[in-house]
C-alpha positions as CSV (number, residue, x, y, z in Angstrom):
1,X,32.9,24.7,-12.5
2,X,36.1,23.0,-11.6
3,X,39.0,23.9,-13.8
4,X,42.1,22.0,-15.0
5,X,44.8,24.4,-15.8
6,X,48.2,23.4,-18.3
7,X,50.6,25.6,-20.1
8,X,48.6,24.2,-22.9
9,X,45.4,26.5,-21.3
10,X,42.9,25.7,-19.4
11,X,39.8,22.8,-19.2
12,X,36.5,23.2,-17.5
13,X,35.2,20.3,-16.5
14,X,32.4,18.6,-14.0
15,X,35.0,17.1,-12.0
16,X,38.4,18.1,-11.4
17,X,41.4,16.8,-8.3
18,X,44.6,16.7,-8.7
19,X,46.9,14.8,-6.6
20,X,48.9,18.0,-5.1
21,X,45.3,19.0,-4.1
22,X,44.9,15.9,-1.9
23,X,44.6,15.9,2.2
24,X,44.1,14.0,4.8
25,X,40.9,13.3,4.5
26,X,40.0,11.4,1.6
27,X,37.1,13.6,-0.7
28,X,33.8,12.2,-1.2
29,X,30.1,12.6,-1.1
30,X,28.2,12.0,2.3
31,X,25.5,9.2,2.6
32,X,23.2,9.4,5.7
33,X,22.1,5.9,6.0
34,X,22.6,5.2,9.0
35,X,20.6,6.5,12.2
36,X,20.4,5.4,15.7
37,X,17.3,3.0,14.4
38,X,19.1,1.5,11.4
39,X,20.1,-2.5,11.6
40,X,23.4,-2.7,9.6
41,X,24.2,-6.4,9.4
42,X,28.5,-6.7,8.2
43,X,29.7,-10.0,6.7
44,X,33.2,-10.3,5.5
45,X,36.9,-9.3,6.8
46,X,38.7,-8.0,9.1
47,X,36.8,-4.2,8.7
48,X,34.0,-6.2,9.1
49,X,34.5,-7.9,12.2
50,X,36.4,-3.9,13.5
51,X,32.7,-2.1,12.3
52,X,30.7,-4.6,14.6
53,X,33.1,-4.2,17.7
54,X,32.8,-0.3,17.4
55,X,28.7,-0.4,16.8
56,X,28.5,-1.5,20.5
57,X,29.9,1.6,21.7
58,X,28.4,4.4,19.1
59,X,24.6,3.1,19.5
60,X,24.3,1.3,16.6
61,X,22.0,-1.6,16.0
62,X,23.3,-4.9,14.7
63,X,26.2,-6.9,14.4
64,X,28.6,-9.2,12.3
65,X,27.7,-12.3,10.7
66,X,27.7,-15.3,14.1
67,X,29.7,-17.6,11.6
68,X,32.8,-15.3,11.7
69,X,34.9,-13.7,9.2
70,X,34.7,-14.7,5.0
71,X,37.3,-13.7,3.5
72,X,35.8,-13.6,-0.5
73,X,33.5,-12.9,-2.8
74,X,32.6,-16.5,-3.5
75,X,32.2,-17.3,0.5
76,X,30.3,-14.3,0.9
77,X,27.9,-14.8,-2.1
78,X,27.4,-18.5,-0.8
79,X,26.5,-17.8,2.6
80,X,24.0,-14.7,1.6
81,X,22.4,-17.0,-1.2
82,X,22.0,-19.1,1.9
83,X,20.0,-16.4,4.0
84,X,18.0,-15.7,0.5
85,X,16.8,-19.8,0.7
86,X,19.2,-20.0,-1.9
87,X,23.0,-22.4,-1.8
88,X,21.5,-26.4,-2.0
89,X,25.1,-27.5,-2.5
90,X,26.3,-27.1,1.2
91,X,24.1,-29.5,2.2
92,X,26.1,-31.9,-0.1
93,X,29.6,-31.5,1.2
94,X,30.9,-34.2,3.4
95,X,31.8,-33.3,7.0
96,X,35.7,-33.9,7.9
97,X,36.6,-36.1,10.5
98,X,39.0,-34.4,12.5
99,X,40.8,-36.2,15.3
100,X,38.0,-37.6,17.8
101,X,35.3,-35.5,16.4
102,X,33.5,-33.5,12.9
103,X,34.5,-30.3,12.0
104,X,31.8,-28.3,9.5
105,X,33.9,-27.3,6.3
106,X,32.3,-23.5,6.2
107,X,32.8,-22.8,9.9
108,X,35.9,-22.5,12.0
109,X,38.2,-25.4,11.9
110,X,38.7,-25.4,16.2
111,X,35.2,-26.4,17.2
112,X,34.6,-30.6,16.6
113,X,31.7,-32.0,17.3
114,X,31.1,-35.1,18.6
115,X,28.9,-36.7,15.9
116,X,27.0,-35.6,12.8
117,X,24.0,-34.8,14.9
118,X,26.0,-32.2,16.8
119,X,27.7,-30.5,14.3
120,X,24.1,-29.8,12.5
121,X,22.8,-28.8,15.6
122,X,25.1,-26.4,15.9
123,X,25.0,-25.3,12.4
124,X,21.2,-24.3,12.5
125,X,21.9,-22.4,15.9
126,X,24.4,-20.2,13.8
127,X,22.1,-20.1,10.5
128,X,19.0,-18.8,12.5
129,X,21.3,-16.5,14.4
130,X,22.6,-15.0,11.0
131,X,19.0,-14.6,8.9
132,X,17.8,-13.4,12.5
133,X,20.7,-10.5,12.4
134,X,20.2,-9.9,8.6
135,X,16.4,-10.1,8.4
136,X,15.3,-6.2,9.0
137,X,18.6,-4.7,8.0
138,X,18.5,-1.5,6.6
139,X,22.2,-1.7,5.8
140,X,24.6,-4.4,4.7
141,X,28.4,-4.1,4.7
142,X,30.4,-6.4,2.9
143,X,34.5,-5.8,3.0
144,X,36.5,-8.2,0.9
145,X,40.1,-9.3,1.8
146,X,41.3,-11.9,-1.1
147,X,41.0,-13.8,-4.2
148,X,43.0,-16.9,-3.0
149,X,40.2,-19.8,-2.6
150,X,40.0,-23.5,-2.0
151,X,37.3,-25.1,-3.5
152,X,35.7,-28.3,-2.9
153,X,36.5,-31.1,-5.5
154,X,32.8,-32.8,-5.2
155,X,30.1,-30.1,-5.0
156,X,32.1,-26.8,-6.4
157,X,31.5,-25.0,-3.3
158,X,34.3,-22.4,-1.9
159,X,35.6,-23.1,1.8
160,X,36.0,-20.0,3.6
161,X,39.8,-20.9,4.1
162,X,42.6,-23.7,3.3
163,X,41.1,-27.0,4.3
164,X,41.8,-28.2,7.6
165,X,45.3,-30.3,7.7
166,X,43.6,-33.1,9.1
167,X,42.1,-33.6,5.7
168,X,43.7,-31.3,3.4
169,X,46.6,-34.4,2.0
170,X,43.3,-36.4,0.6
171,X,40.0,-34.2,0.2
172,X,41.5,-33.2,-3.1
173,X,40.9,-28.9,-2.8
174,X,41.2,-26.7,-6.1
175,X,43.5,-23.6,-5.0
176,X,41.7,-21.1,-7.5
177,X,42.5,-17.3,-7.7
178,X,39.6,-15.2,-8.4
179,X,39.5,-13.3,-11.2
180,X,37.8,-9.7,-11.5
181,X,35.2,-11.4,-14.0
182,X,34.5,-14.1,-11.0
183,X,34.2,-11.3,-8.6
184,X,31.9,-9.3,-10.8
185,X,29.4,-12.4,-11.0
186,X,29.3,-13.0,-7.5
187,X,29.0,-9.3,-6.7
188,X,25.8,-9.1,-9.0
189,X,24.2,-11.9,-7.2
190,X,25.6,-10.5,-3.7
191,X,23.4,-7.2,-4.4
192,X,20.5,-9.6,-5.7
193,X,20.1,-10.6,-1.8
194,X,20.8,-7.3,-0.2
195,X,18.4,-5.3,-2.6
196,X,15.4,-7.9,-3.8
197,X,15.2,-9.8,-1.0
198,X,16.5,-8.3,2.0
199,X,15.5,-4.4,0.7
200,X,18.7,-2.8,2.7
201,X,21.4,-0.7,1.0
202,X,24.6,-2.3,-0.1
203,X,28.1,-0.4,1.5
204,X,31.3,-2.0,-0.1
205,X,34.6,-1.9,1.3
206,X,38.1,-3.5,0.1
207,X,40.4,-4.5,3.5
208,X,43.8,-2.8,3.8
209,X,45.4,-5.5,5.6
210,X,48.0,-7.6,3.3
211,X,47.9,-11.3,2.7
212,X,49.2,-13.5,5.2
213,X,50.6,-16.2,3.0
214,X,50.1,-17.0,-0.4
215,X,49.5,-20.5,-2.1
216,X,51.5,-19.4,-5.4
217,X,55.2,-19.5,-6.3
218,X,54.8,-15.5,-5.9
219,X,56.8,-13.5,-3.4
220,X,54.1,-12.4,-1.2
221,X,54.2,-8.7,-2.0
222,X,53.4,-9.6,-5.4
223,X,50.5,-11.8,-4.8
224,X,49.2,-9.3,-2.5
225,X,49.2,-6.6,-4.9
226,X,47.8,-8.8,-7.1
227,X,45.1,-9.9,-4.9
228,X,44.0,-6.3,-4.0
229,X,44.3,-5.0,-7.4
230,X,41.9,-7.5,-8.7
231,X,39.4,-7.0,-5.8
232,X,39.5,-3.1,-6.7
233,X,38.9,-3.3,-10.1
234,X,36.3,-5.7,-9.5
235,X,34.4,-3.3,-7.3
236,X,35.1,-0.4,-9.3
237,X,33.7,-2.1,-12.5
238,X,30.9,-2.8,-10.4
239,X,30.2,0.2,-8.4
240,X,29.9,1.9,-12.0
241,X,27.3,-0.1,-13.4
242,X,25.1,0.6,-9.7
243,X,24.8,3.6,-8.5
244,X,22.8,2.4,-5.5
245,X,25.9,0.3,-4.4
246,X,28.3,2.8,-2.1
247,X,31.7,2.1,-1.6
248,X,33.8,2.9,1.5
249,X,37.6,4.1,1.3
250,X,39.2,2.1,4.1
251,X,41.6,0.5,1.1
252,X,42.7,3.8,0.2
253,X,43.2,5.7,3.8
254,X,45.6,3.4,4.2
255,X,47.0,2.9,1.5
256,X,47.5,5.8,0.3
257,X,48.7,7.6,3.7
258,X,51.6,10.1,3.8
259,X,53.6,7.0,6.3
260,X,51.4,3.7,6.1
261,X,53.7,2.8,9.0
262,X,51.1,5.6,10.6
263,X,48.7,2.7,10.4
264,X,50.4,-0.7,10.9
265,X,51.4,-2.0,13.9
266,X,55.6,-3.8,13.8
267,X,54.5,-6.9,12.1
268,X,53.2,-4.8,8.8
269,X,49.9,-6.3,8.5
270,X,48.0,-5.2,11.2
271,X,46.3,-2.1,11.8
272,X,46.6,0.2,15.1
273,X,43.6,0.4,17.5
274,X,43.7,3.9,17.4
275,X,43.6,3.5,13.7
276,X,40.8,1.5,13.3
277,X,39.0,4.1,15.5
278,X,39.8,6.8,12.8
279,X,38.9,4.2,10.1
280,X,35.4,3.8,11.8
281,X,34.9,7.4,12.6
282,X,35.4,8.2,8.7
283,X,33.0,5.4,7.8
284,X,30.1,7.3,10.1
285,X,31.2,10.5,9.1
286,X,30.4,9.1,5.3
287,X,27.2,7.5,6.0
288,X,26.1,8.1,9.3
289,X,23.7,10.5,11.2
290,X,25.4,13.6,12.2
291,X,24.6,12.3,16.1
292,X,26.8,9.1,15.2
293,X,29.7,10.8,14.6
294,X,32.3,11.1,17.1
295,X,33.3,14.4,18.3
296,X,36.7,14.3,19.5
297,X,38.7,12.3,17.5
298,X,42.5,12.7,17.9
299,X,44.4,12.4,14.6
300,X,47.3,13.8,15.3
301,X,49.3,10.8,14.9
302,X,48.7,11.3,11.1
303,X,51.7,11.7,9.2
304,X,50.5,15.5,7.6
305,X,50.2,16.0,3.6
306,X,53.6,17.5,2.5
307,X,53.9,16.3,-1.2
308,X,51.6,19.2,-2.4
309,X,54.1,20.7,-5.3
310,X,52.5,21.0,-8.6
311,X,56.2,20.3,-10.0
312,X,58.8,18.4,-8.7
313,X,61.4,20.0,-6.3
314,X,65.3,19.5,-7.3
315,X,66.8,16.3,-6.7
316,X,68.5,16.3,-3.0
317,X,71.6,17.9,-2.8
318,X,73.8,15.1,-4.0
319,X,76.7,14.8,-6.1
320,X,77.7,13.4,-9.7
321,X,80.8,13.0,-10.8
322,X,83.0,12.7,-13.9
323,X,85.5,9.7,-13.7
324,X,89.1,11.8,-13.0
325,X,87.1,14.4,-12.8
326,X,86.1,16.9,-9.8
327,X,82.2,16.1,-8.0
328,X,79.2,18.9,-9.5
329,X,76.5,19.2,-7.1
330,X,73.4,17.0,-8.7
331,X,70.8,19.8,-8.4
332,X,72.8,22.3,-11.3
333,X,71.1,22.4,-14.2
334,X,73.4,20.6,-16.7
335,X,73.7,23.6,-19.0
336,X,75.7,24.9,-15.6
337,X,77.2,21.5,-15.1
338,X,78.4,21.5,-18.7
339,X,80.3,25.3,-18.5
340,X,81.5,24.4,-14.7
341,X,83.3,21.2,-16.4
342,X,84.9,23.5,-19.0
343,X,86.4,25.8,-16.7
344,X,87.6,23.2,-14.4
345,X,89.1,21.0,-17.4
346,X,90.4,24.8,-18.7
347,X,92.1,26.1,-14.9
348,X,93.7,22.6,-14.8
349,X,95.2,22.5,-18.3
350,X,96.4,26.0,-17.0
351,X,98.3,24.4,-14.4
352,X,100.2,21.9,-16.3
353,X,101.3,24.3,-18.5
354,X,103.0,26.3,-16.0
């Protein structure tokens, strides 16, 4: 049995890691639930959208959701209620006029249609192509990116971004942040699709990748914290009360790396190709068939582990100083900065007095 050790004593206890004791690779349990014959269907972010791309090549079956990437809990909840028969209220939200043509207010904003025949054409050509993908899925992989929403003033419903500015000035939107309460809720009925009515397991996963812009008087650091602190405690709470649900550390491998710069290309935001790959690879290491794991990974551009000390090393060798007095290295313990001070103050009051 794992055992915490103090100078108090000692604790056994089921489960024990400290954080000199972490590495590279982040600890947790394997999940085989993925084959070479299992459909894994991804809705959601950015991981999302990286997971599909990298199915392609490693044999696995499926894709990402045709209507492209949802960035919350509330868009993603919508659109699989959809799939479920479930979401009446789309069907009420006007279309936007948008120069010559109709844009559809949950798709993307740069394909207009030329009339509302058209645009609902096209709409059931990307619902049927999405139940068609998550009908049969043994998996379902949802990654959620933020809590910043715009919601629709007549029907309630969430858009999947900030209105489109050909309409934003009048439709009236409700900015709304989400709160971990909200995202709780709409998790709930998320897993009510994937479970009762699709019958595939449910993988969670929280995107590293930091906010673009935010809609609030924040500095964007701090709404971005914000944001992904409430999207991790939302999924922790939740991920508690189901142990069926299965949550995937891409949040944390990055976060949490020795250099995040390891994993961020110059702008900050977004992630390296070569780390994506290693994000991927730990994701089918986690819960994929040993076969669909990739055998020669090169990490090597991993910054390595070096903070392993279970006490803190001295501070670096810098200097304090007395006003009028002479500098005392900062790493003497004071007892020794106290007694060096006294001799010093002593050997000068010697030299005056001669």
């Amino acid at each position: 049995m794992p055992t915490l050790r103090s100078r108090l004593g000692n604790w056994e206890l089921a489960h024990v890691h400290a954080w000199s004791d972490r590495a590279l690779r982040i600890r947790a349990e394997p999940v085989r639930l993925i084959d070479s014959t299992t459909k894994v269907a991804t809705i959601g972010s950015c991981f999302a959208q990286e997971l599909a791309k990298s199915m392609r090549t490693t044999g696995i079956h499926g894709g990402m959701h045709p209507g492209g990437l949802f960035y919350s809990t509330a868009t993603i909840r919508q659109e699989l209620e959809r799939i479920a028969g479930g979401w009446p209220d789309r069907a009420a939200e006007p279309t936007w006029r948008v120069g010559d043509g109709l844009v559809d207010p949950f798709r993307d904003y740069d394909t207009q249609h030329a009339d509302e025949a058209a645009l609902l054409q096209s709409r059931e050509g990307v619902d049927r192509a999405a139940e068609a993908l998550f009908e049969g899925a043994g998996v379902v992989v949802v990654t959620l990116g933020l809590i910043e929403t715009w919601r629709s003033p007549a029907t309630g419903n969430t858009f999947r971004q900030i209105p489109h500015p050909a309409v934003f000035p009048n439709l009236g939107a409700q900015f709304h942040r989400l709160t971990v309460g909200e995202m709780v809720e709409d998790l709930e009925r998320i897993r009510r699709v994937v479970r009762d009515h699709l019958g595939a397991e449910l993988v969670i996963t929280t995107s590293p990748v930091p906010l673009h812009t935010t809609f609030t008087p924040l500095d964007v650091r701090v709404a971005n914290t914000e944001s992904k602190s409430r999207i991790r405690a939302a999924v922790s709470e939740f991920v508690d009360l189901h142990p069926d649900v299965h949550y995937f550390h891409s949040y944390e491998m990055v976060v949490t790396a020795e250099r995040q710069s390891d994993y961020f290309r110059d702008d900050g935001r977004h992630v390296h190709r070569h780390a994506v790959q290693h994000i991927v690879a730990e994701f089918l290491r986690l819960f994929g068939d040993p076969g669909l794991q990739p055998a020669d990974e090169d990490t090597s551009w991993l910054t390595p582990i070096s903070k392993t000390a279970t006490e803190p090393s001295p501070e670096p060798s810098a200097t304090r100083a007395k006003p009028g007095g002479a500098a005392i290295p900062a790493s003497l313990p004071r007892r020794a900065v106290r007694s060096l001070r006294r001799r010093v103050r002593s050997a000068l009051g010697a030299g005056a007095a001669r």
